[in-house]
Backbone as a ProteinNet text record, in pm:
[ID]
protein_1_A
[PRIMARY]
XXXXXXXXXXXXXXXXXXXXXXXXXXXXXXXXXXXXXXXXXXXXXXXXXXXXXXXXXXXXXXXXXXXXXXXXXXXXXXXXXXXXXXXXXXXXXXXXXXXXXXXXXXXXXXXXXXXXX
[TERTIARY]
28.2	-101.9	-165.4	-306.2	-360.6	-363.3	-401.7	-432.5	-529.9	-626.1	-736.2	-781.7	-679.5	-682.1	-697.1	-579.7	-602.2	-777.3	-794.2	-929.3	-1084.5	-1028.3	-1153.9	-1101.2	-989.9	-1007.1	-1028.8	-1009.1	-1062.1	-1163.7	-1285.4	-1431.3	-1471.5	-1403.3	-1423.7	-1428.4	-1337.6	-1306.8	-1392	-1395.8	-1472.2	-1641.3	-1677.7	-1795.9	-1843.9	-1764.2	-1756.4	-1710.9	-1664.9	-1553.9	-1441.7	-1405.6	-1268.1	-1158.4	-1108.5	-929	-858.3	-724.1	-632.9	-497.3	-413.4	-318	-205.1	-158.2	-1.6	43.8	84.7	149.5	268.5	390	530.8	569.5	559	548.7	515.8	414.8	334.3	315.5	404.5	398.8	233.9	205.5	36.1	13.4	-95.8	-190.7	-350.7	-391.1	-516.9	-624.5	-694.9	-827.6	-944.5	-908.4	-999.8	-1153.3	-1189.3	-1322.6	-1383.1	-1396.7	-1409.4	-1497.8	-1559.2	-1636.7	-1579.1	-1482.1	-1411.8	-1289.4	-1252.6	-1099.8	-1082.8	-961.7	-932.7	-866.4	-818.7	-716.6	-785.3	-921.1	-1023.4	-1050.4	-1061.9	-1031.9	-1143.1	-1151.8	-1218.9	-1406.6	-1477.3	-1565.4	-1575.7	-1640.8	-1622	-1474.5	-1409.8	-1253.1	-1265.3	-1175.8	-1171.5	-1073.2	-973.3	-817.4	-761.4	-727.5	-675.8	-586.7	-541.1	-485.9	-316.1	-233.4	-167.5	-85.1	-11.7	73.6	-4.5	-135.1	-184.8	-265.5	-192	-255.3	-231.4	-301.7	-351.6	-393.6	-307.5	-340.3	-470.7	-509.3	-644.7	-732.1	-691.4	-837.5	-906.3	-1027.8	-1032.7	-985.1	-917.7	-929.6	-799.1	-702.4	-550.9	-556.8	-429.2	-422	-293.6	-226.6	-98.7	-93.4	32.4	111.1	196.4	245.2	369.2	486.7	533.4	630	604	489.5	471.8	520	493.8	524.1	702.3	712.6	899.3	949.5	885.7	968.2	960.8	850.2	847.2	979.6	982.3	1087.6	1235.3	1252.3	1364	1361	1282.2	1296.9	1341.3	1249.2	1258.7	1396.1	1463.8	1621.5	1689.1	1676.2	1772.6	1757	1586.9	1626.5	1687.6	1687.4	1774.3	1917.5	1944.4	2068.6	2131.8	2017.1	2048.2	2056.3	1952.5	1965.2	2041.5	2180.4	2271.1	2379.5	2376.4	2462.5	2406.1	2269.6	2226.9	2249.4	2208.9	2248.4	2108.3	2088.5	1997.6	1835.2	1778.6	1668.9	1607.8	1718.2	1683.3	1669.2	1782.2	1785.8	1680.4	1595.7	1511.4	1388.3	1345.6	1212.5	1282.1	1377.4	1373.4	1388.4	1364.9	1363.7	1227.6	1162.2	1006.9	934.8	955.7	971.1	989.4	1032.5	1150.8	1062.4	1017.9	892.3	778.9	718.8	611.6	578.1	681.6	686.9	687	787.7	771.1	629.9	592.1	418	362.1	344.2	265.2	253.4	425.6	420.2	366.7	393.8	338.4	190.1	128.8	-5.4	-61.1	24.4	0.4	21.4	76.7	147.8	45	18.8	-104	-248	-252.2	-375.2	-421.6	-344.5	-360.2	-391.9	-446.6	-529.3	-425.8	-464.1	-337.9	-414.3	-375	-432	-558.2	-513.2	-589.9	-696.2	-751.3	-855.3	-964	-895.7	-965.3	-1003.3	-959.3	-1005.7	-1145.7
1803.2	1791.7	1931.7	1961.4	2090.3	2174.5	2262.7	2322.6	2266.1	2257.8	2232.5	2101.4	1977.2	1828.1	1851.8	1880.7	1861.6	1878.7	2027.4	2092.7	1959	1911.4	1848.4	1676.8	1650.8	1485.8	1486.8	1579.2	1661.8	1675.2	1701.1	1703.4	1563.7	1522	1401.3	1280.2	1303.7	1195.7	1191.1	1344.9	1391.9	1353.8	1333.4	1296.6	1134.8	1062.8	952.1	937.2	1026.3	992.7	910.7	894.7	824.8	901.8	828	892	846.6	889.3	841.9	790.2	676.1	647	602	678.5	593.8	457.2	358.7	287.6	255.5	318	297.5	128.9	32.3	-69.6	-161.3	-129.8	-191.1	-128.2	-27.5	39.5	89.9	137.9	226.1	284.4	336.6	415.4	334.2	382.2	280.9	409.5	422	530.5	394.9	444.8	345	344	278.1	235.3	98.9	96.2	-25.4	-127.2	-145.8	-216.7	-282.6	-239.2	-304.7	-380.8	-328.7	-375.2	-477.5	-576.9	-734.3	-724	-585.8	-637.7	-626.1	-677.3	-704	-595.9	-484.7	-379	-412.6	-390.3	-395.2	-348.5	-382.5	-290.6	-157.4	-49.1	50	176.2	48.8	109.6	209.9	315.1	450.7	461.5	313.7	306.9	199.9	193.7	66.3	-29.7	-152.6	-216.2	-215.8	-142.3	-110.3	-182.7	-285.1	-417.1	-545.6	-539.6	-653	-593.4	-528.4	-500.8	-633.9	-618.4	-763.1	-738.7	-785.1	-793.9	-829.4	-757.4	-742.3	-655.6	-614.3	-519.1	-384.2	-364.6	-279.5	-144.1	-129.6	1.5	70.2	22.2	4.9	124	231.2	326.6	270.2	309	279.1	420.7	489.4	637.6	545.6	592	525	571.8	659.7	600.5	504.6	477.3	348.3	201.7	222.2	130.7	158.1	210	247.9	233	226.3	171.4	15.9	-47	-180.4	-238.4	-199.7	-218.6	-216.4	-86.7	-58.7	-174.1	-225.5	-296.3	-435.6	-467.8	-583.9	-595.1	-535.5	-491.6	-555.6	-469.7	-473.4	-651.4	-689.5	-862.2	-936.1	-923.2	-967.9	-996.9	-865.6	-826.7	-963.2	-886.4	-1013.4	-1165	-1198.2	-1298.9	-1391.6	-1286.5	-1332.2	-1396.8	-1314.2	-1384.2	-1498.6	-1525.4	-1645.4	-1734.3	-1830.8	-1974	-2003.4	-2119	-2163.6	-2140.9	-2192.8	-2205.2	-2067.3	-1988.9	-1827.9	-1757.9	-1780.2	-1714.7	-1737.4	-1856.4	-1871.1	-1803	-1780	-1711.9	-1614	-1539	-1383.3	-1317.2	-1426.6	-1400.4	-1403.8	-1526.1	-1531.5	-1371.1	-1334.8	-1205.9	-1068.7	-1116.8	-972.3	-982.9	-1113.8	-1105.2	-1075.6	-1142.9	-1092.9	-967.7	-852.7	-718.5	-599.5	-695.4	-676.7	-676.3	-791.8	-822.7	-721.2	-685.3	-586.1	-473.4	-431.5	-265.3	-266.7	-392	-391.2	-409.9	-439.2	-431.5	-279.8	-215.7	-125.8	-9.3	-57.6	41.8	-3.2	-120.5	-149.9	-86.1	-85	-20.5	113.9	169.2	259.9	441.6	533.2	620.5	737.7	805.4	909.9	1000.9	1119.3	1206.6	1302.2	1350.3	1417.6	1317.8	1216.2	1152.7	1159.3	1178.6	1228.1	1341.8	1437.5	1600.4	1613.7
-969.2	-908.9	-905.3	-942.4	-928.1	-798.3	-780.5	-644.8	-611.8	-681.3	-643.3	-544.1	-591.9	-579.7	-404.4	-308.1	-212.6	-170.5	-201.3	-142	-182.7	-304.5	-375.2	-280.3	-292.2	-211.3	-65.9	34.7	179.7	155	57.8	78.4	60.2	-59.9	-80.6	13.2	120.7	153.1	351.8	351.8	458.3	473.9	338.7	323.3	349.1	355.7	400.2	523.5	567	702.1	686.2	528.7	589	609.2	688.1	738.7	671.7	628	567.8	718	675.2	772.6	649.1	650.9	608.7	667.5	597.7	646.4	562.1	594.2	509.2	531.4	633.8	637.2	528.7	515.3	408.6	270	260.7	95.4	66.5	191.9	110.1	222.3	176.1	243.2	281.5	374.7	414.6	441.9	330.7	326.3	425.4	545.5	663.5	642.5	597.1	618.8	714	815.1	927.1	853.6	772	684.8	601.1	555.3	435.9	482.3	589.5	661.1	676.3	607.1	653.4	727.4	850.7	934.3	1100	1085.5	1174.1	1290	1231.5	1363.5	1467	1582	1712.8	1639.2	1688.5	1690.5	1727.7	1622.1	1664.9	1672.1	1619.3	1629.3	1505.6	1494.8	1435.8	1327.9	1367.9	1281	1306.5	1173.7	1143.3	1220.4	1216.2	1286	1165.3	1218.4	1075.5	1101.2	1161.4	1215.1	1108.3	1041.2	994.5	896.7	850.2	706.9	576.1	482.5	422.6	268.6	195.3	31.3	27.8	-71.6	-93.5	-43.8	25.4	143.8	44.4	66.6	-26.3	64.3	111.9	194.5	134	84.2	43	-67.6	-47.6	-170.9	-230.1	-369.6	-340.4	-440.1	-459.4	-498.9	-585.2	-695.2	-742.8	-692.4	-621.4	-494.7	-421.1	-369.8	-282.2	-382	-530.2	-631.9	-653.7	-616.2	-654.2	-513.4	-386.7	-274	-284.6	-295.9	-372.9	-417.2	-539.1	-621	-546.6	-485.6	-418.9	-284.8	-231.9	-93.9	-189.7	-327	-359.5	-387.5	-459.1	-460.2	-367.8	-273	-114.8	-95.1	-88.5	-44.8	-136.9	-275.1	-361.4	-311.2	-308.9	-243.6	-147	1.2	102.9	56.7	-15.2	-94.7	-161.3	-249.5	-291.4	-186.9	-47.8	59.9	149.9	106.6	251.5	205.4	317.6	272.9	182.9	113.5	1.3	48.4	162.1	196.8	249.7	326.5	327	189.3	114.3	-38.1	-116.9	-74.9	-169.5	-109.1	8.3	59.7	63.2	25.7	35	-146	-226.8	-389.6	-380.9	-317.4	-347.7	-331.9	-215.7	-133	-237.2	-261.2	-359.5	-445.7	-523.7	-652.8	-661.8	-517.6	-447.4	-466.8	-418.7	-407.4	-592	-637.9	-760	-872.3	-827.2	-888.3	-834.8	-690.9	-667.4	-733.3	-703.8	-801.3	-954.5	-1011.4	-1118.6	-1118.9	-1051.7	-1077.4	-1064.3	-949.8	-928.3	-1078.8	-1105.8	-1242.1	-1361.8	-1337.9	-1453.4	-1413.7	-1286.3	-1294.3	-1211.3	-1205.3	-1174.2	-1208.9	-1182.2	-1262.9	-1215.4	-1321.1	-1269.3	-1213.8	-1143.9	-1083.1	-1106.4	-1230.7	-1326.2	-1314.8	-1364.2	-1370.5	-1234.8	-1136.8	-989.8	-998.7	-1060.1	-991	-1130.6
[MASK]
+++++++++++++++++++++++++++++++++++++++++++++++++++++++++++++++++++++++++++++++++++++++++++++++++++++++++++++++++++++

């Protein structure tokens, strides 16, 4: 990443007022904009409701680490998966694919850094 990137996405992002919030929960980042948010923040509220964050929202960043923890969580329920009984095993594969599709979308569309600065 350049030097520059931090200094240029801090103006960038200052100019709008959005905040950034991590949410490791949910594999992203949420560049908050109260307008765009499906996870219904209060009126007036400043930040996100990060307990109900929601596919699709446009507010959502994802990093391809956030696409490679994906992968790695989808793993782990696999994992669990192989030991439950049938009706758990099967909503924690759905789960695991779920997570999988994501990173891949994420990997399909996503811009690399350089293309920002």
């Amino acid at each position: 990443m350049p030097r520059t990137f931090a200094k240029k996405a801090s103006t960038f992002l200052a100019r709008d007022g959005i905040v950034l919030y991590d949410n490791p929960a949910a594999f992203l980042i949420c560049a908050f904009k109260h307008d765009n948010a499906l996870c219904e923040p209060d009126p007036g509220a400043t930040a996100p409701r990060q307990y109900d964050c929601r596919p699709g929202c446009g507010n959502t960043v994802r990093t391809g680490s956030h696409a490679r923890l994906l992968r790695e969580r989808a793993n782990e329920l696999d994992q669990l998966a192989s030991r439950a009984p049938d009706p758990v095993s099967k909503r924690l594969r759905v789960n695991a694919n779920r997570l999988r599709e994501t990173a891949d979308i994420h990997d399909a569309t996503a811009h690399p850094t350089e293309a920002l600065t």
